[in-house]
N, CA, C and O atoms as a GROMACS GRO file, in nm:
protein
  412
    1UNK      N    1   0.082  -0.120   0.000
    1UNK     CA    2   0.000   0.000   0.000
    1UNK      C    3   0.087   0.126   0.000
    1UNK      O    4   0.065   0.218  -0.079
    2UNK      N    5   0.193   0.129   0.098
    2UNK     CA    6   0.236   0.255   0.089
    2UNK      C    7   0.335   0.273  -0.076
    2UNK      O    8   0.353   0.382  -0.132
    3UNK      N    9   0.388   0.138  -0.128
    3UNK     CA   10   0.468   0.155  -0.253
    3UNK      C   11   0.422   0.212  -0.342
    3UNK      O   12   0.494   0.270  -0.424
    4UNK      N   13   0.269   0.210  -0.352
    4UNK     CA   14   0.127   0.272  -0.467
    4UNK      C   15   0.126   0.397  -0.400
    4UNK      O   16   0.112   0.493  -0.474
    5UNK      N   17   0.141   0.426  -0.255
    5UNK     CA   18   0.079   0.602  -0.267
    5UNK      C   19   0.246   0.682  -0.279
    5UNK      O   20   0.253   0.804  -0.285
    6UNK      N   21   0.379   0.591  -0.282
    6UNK     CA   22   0.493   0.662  -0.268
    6UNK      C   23   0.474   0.674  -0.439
    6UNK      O   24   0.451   0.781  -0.496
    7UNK      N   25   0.489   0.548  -0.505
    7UNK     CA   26   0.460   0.589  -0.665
    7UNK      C   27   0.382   0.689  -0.714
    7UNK      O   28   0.401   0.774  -0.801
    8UNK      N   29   0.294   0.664  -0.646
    8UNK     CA   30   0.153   0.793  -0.677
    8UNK      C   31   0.289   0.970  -0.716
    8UNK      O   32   0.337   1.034  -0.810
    9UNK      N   33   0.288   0.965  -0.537
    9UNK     CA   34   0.336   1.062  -0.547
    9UNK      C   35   0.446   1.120  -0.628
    9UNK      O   36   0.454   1.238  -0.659
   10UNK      N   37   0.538   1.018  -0.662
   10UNK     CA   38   0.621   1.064  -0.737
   10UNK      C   39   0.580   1.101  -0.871
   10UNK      O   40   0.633   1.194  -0.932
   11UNK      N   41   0.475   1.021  -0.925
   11UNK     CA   42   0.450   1.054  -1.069
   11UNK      C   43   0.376   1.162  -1.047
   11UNK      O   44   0.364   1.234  -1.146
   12UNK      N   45   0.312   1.205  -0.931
   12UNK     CA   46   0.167   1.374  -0.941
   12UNK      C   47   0.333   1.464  -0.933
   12UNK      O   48   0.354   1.550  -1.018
   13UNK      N   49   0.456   1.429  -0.813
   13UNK     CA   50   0.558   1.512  -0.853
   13UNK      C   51   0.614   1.553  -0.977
   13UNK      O   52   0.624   1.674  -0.996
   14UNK      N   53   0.666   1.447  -1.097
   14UNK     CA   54   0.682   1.411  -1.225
   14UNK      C   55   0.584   1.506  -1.299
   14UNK      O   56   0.623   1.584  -1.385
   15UNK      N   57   0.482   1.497  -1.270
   15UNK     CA   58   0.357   1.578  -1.384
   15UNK      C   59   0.377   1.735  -1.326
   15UNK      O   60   0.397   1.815  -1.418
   16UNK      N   61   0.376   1.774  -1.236
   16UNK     CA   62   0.397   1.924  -1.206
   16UNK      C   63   0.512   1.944  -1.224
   16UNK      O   64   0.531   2.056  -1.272
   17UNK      N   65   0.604   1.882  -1.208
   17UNK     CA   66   0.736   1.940  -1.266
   17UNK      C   67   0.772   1.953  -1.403
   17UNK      O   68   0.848   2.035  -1.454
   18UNK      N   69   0.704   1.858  -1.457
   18UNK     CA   70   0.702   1.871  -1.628
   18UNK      C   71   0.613   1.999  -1.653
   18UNK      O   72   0.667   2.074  -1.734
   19UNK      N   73   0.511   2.038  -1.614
   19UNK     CA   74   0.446   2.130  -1.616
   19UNK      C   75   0.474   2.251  -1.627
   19UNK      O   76   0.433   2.325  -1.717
   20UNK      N   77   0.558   2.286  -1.519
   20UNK     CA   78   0.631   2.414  -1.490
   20UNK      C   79   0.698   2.424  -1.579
   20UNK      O   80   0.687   2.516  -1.661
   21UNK      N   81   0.791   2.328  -1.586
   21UNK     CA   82   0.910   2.368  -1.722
   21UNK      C   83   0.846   2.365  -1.857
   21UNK      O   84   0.903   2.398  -1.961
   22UNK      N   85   0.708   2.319  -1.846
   22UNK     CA   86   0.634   2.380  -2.036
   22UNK      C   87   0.630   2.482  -2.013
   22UNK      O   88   0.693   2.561  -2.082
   23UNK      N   89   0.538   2.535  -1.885
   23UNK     CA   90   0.494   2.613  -1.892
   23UNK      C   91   0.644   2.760  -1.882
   23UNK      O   92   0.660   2.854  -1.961
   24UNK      N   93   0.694   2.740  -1.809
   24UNK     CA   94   0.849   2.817  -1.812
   24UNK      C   95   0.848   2.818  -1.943
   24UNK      O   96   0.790   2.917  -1.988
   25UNK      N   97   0.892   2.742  -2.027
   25UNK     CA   98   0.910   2.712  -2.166
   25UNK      C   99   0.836   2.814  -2.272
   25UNK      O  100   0.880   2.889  -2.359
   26UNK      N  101   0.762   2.796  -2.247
   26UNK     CA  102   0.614   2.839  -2.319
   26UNK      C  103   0.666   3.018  -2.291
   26UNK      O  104   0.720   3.083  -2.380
   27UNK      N  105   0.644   3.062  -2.182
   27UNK     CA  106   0.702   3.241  -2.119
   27UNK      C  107   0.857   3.241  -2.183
   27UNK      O  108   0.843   3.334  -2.263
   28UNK      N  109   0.960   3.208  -2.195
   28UNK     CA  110   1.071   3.210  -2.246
   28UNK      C  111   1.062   3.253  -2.439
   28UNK      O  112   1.103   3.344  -2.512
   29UNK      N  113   0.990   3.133  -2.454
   29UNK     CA  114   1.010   3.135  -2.585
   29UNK      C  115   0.844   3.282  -2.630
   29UNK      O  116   0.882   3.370  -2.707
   30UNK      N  117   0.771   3.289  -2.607
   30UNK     CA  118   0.740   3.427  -2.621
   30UNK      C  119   0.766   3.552  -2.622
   30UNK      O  120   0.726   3.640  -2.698
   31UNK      N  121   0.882   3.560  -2.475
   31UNK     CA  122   0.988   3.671  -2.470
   31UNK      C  123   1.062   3.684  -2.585
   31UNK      O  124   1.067   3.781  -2.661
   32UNK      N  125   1.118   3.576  -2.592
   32UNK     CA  126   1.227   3.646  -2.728
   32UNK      C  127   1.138   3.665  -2.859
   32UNK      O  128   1.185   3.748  -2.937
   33UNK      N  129   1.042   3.616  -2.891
   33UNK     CA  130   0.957   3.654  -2.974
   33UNK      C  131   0.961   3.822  -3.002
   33UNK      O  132   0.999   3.902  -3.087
   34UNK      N  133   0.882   3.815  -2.840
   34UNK     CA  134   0.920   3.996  -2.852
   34UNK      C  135   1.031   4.065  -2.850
   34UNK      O  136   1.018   4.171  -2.911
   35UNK      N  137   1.128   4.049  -2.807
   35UNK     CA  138   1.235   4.122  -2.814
   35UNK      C  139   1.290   4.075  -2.932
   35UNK      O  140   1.393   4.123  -2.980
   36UNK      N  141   1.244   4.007  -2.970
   36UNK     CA  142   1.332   3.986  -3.156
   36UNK      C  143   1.285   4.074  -3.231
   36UNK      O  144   1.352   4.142  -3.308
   37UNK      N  145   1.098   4.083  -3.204
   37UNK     CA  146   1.010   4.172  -3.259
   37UNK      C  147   1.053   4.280  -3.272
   37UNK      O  148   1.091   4.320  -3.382
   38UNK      N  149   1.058   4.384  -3.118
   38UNK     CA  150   1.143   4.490  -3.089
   38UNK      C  151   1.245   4.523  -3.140
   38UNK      O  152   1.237   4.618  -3.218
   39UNK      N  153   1.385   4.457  -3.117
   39UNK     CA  154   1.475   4.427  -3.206
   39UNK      C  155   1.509   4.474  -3.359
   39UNK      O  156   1.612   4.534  -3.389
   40UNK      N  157   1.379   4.428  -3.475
   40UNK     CA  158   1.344   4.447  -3.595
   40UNK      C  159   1.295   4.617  -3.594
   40UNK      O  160   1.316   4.700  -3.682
   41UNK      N  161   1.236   4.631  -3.484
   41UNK     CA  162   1.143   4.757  -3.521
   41UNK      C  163   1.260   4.864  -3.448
   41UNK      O  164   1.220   4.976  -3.480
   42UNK      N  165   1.373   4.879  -3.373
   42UNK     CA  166   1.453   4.923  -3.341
   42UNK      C  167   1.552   4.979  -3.451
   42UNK      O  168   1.587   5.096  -3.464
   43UNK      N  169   1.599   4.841  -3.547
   43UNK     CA  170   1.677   4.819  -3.679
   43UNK      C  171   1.599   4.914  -3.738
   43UNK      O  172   1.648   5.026  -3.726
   44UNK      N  173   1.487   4.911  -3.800
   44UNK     CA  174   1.426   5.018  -3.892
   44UNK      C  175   1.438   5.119  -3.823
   44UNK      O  176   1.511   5.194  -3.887
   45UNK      N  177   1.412   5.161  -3.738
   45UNK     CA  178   1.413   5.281  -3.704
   45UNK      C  179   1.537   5.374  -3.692
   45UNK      O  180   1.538   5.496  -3.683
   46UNK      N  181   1.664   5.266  -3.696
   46UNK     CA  182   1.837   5.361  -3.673
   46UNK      C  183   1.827   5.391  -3.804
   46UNK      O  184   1.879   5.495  -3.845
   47UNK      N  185   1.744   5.285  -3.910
   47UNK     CA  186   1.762   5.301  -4.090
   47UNK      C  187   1.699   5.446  -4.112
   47UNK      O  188   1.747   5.539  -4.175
   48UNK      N  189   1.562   5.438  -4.032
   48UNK     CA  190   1.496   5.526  -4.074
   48UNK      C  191   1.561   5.722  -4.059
   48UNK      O  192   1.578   5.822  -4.129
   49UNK      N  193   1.572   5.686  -3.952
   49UNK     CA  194   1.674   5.820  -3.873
   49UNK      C  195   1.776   5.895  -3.953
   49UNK      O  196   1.789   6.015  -3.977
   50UNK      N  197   1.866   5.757  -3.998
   50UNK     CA  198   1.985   5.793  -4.123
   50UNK      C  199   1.921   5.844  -4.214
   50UNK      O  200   1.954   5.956  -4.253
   51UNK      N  201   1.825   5.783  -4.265
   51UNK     CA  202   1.781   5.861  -4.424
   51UNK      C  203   1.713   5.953  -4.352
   51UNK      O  204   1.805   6.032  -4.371
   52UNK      N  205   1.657   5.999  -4.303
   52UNK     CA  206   1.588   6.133  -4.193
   52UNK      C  207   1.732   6.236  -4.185
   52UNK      O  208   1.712   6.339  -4.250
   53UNK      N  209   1.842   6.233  -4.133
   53UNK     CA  210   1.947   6.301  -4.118
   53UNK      C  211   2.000   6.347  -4.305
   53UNK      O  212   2.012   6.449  -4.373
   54UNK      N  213   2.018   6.187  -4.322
   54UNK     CA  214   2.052   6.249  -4.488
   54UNK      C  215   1.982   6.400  -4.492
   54UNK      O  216   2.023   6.510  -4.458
   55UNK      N  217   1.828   6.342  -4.563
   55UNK     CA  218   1.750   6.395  -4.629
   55UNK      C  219   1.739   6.597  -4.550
   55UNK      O  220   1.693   6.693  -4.611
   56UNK      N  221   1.791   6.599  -4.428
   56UNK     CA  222   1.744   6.732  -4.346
   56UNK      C  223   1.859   6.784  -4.389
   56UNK      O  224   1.848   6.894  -4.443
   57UNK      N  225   1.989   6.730  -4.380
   57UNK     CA  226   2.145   6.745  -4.396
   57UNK      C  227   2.117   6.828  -4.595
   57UNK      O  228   2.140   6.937  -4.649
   58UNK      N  229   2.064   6.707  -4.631
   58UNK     CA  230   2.061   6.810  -4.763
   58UNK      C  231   1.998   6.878  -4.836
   58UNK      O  232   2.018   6.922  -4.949
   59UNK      N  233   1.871   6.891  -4.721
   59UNK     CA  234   1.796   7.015  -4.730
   59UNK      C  235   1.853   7.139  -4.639
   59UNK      O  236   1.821   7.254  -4.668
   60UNK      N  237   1.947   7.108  -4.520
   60UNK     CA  238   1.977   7.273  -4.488
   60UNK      C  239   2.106   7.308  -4.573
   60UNK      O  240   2.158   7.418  -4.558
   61UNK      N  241   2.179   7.186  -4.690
   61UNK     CA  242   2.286   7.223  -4.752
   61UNK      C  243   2.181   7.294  -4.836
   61UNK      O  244   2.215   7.411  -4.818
   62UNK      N  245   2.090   7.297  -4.904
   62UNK     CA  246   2.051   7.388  -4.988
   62UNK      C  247   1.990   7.524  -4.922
   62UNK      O  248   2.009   7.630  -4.982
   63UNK      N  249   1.940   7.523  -4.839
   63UNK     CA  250   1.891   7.643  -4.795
   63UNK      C  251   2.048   7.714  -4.773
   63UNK      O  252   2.082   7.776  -4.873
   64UNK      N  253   2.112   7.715  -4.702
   64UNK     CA  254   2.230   7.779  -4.732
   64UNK      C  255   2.314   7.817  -4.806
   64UNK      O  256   2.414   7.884  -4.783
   65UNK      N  257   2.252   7.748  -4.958
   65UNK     CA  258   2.349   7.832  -5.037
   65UNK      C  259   2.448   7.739  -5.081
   65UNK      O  260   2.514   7.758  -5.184
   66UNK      N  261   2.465   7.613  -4.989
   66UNK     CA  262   2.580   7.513  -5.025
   66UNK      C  263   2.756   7.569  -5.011
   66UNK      O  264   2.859   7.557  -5.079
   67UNK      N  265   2.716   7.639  -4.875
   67UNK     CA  266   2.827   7.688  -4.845
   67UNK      C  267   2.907   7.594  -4.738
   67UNK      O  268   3.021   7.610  -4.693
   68UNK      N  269   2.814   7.492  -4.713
   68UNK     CA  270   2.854   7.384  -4.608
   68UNK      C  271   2.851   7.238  -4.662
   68UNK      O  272   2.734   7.214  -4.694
   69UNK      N  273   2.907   7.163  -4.679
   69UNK     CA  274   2.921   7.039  -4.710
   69UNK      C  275   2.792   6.924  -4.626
   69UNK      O  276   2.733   6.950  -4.521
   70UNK      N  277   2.781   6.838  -4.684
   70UNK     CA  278   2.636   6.765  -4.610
   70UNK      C  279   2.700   6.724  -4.526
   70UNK      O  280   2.666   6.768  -4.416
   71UNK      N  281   2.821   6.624  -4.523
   71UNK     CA  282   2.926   6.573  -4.415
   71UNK      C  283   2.918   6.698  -4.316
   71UNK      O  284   2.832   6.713  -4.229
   72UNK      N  285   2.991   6.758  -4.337
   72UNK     CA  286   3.002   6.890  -4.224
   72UNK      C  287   2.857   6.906  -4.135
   72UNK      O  288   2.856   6.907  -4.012
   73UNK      N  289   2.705   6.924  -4.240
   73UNK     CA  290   2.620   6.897  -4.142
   73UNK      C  291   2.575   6.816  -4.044
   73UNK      O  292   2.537   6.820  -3.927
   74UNK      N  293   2.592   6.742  -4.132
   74UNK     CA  294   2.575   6.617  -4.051
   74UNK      C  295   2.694   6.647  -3.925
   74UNK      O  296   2.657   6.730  -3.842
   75UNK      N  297   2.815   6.594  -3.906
   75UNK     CA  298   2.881   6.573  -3.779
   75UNK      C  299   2.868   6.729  -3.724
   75UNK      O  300   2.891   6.723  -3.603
   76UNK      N  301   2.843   6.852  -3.758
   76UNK     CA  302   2.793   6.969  -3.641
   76UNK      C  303   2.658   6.914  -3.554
   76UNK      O  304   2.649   6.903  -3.432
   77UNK      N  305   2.538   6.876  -3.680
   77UNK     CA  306   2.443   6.771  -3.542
   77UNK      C  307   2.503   6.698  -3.482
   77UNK      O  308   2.518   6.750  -3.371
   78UNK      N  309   2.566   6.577  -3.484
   78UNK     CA  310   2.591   6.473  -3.424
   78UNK      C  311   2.666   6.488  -3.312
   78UNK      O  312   2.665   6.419  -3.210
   79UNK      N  313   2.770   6.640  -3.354
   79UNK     CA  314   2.859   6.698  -3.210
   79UNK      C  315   2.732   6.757  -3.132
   79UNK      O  316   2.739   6.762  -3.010
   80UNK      N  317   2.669   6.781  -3.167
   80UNK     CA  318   2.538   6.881  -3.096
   80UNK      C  319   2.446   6.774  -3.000
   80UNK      O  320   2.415   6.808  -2.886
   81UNK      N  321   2.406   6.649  -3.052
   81UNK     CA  322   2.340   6.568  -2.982
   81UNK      C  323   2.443   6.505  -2.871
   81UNK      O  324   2.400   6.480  -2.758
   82UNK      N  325   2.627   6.472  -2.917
   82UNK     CA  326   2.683   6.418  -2.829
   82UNK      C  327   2.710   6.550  -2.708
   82UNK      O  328   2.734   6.515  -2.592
   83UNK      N  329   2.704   6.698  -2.743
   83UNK     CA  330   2.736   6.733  -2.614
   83UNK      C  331   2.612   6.801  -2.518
   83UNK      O  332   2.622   6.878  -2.423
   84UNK      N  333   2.501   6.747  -2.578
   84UNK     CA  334   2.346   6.729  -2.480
   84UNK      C  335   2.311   6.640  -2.449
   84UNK      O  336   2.250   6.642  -2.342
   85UNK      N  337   2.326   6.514  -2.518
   85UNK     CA  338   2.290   6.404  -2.432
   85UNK      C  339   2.426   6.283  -2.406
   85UNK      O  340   2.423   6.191  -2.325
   86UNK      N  341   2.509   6.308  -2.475
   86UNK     CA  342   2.655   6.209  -2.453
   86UNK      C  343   2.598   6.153  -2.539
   86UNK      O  344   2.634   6.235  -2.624
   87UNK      N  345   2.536   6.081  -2.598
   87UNK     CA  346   2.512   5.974  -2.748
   87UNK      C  347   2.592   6.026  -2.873
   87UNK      O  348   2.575   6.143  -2.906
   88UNK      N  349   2.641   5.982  -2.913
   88UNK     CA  350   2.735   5.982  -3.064
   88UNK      C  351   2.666   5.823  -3.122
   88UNK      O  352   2.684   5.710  -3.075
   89UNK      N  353   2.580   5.871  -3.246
   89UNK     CA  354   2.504   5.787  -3.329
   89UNK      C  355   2.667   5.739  -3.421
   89UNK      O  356   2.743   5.796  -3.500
   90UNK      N  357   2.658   5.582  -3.343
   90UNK     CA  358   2.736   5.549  -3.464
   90UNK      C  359   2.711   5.411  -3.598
   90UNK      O  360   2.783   5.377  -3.692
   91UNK      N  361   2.601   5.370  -3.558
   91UNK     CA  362   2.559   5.253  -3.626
   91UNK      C  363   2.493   5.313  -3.746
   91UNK      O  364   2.410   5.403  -3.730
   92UNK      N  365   2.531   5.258  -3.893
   92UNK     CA  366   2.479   5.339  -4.007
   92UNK      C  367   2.331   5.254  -4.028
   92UNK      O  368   2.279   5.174  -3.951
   93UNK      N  369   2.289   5.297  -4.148
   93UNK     CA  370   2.155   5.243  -4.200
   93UNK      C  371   2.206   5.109  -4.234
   93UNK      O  372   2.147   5.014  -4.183
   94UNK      N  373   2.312   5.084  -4.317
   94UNK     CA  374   2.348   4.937  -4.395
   94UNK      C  375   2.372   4.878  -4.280
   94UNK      O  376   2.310   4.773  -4.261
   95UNK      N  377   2.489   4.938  -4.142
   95UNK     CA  378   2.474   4.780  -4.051
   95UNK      C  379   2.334   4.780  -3.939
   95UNK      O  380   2.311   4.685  -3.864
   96UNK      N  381   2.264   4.882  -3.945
   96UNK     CA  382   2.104   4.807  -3.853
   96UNK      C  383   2.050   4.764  -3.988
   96UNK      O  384   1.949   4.700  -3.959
   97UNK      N  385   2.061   4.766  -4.100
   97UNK     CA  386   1.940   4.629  -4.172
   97UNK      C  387   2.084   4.466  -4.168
   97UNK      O  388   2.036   4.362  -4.124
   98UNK      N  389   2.218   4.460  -4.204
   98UNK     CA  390   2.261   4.376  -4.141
   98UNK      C  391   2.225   4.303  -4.069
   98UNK      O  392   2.178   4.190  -4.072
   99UNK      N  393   2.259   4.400  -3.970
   99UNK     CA  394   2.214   4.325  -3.819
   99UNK      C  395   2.075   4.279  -3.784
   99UNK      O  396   2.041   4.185  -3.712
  100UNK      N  397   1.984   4.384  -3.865
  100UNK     CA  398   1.817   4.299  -3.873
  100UNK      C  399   1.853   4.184  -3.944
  100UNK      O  400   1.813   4.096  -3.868
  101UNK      N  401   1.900   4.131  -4.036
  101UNK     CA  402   1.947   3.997  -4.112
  101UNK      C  403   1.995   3.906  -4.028
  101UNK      O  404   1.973   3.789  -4.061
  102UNK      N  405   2.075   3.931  -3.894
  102UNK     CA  406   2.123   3.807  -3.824
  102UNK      C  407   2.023   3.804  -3.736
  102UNK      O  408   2.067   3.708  -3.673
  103UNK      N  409   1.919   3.832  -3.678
  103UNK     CA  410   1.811   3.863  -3.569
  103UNK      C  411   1.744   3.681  -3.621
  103UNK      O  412   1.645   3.634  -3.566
   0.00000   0.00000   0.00000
């Protein structure tokens, strides 16, 4: 009698422990779902930014006359954002879609 309720117990132990770890399983593999998700939508967005900088960079080279080089605009912002917030953007558009490619 007691060998049937020690078996018992081990297998109701066996089934909740398998349980947990699906269920663990199950929350794990959703997380990275999202943060892969995130991840992707992060990548577009450093892409998006770059062609955003381009495109402003060579619209204030024309409003000026083209007395300033687009390069030159560009790194006067980029000194401007690093000495307000410390960030220096250095990841281009080609390596965040890259790097969206190894995700």
């Amino acid at each position: 009698m007691t060998d049937t309720i020690v078996n018992g117990l081990f297998s109701l132990m066996g089934v909740l422990l398998g349980s947990v770890l699906s269920l663990v399983g199950i929350f794990v593999s959703k997380r990275m779902a999202r943060t892969r998700q995130d991840m992707y939508e992060v990548c577009d967005q450093v892409a998006a930014y770059w062609i955003l900088e381009d495109m402003m960079a060579k619209h204030i080279e024309a409003l000026e006359g083209n007395s300033r080089a687009v390069k030159t605009i560009k790194e006067d912002f980029r000194s401007r954002v690093f000495d307000n917030k410390g960030i220096r953007p250095r990841m281009t558009e080609a390596e965040a879609i890259r790097f969206k490619k190894k995700i």
